[in-house]
N, C-alpha and C positions, 0 to 999 in steps of 0.2 A: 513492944511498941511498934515495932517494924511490919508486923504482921495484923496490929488492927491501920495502922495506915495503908495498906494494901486492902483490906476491906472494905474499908470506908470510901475509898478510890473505886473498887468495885462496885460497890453499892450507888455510888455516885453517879458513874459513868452509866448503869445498867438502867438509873429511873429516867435519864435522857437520851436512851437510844430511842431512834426511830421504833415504831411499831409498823412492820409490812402485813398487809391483810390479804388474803389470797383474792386473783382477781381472773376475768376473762380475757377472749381474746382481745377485745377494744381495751381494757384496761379499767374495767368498773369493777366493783368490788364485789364477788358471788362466790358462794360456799355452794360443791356441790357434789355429791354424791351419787353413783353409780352402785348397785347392790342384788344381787343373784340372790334370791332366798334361798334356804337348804334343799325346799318343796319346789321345785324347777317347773313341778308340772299342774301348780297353781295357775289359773285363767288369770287375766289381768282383772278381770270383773272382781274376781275372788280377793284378790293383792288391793285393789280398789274400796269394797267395804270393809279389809283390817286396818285401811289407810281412815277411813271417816270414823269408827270405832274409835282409833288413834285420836283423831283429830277431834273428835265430843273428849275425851279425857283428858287431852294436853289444853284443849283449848275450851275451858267451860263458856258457858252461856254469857257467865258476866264478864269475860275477859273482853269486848270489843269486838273478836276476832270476826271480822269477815270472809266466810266463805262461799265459795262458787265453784261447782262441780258441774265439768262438761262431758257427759255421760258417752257421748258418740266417741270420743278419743281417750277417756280414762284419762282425766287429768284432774285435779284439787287444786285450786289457788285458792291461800290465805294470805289475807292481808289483816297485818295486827302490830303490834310492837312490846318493845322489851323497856320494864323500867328500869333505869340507869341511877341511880342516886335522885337527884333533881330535874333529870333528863329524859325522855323517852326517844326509843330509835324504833322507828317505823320502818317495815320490812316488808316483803311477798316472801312466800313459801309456796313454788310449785312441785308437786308431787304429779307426776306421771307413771303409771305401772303399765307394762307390759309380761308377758308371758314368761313366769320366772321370776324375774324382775322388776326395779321402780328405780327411778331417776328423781333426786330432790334436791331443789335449785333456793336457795336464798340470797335476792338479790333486792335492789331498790332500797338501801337504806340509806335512812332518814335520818340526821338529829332533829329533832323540836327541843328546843331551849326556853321555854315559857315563850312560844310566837316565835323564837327564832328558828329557822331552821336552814341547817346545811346539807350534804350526802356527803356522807362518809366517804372519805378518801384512802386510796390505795394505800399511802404510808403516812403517818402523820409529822406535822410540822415539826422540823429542825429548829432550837434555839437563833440560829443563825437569820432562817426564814421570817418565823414569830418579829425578831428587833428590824429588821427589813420592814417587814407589814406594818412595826409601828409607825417608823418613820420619826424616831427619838423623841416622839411625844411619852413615852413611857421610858423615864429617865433610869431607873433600878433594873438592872441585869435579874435581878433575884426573882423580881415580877413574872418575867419573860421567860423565865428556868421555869417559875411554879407553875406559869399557863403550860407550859410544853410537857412540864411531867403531866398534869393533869390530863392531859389532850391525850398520852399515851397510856395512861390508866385508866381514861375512859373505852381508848381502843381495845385493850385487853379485856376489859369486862365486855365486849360486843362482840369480840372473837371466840370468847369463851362460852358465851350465851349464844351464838351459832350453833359452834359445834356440839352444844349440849343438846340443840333440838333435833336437830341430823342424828346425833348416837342416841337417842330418844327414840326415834323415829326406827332407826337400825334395830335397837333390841326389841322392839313391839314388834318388827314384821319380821325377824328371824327367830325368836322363838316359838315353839312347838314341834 
């Protein structure tokens, strides 16, 4: 008995901790990656079309994704988003390739809530914060638990769907 109350305590504790997202140096929320391919002595031109090759197969036709390639600097900005449950989180994806190398930045996200929309924040809301913002018009503690797990379980699926397009991105320009 002693050790499913300690579980349970775990488990508890663990679906209302804070979610921290990694961020810059002003402190906005960006996922980003630095990466040397294996082939060091691939032109950036060449890192460039495996990068749009990439980008037609992660990002088909119908997915929204907007892209824009600035040819004189080797850069890719996509702008697209990720569906969330009921949510979608709007995003940039820049990819710059240089010699050797590509640098891929994901930053500007967005919730839209059907018309609502926030940016995603560095760490999400504390229980403590949440019944502060209500201002005890939301009388049930229980309420203000379930928006804060929810808040941080929406943050994990957007961390996780980051980092899935970055090591996406990773295994498409380092193999061969």
């Amino acid at each position: 008995m002693k050790y499913l109350f300690i579980l349970f305590l775990f488990v508890s504790i663990s679906a209302l901790a804070q979610v921290k997202l990694p961020t810059n140096e002003v402190g906005q929320v960006q996922y980003q990656e630095l990466v040397r391919v294996p082939d060091s002595k691939r032109t950036a031109r060449q890192l460039m079309e495996q990068v749009h090759s990439w980008a037609t197969r992660y990002y088909p036709l119908g997915n929204e994704a907007e892209q824009q390639y600035d040819r004189e600097h080797n850069i890719l900005f996509v702008r697209t988003f990720y569906s969330i449950g009921n949510q979608s989180v709007r995003y940039t994806l820049t990819i710059e390739t240089k010699f050797g190398r590509y640098r891929a930045t994901i930053t500007d996200l967005i919730i839209d809530d059907n018309g609502r929309t926030q940016p995603v924040r560095a760490v999400t809301s504390t229980v403590d914060e949440l019944a502060v913002a209500a201002d005890s018009t939301v009388k049930d503690k229980r309420v203000i638990e379930q928006i804060a797990a929810d808040q941080a379980e929406l943050y994990r699926q957007i961390d996780k769907a980051c980092r899935e397009t970055l090591a996406n991105l990773k295994q498409s320009l380092t193999e061969n």
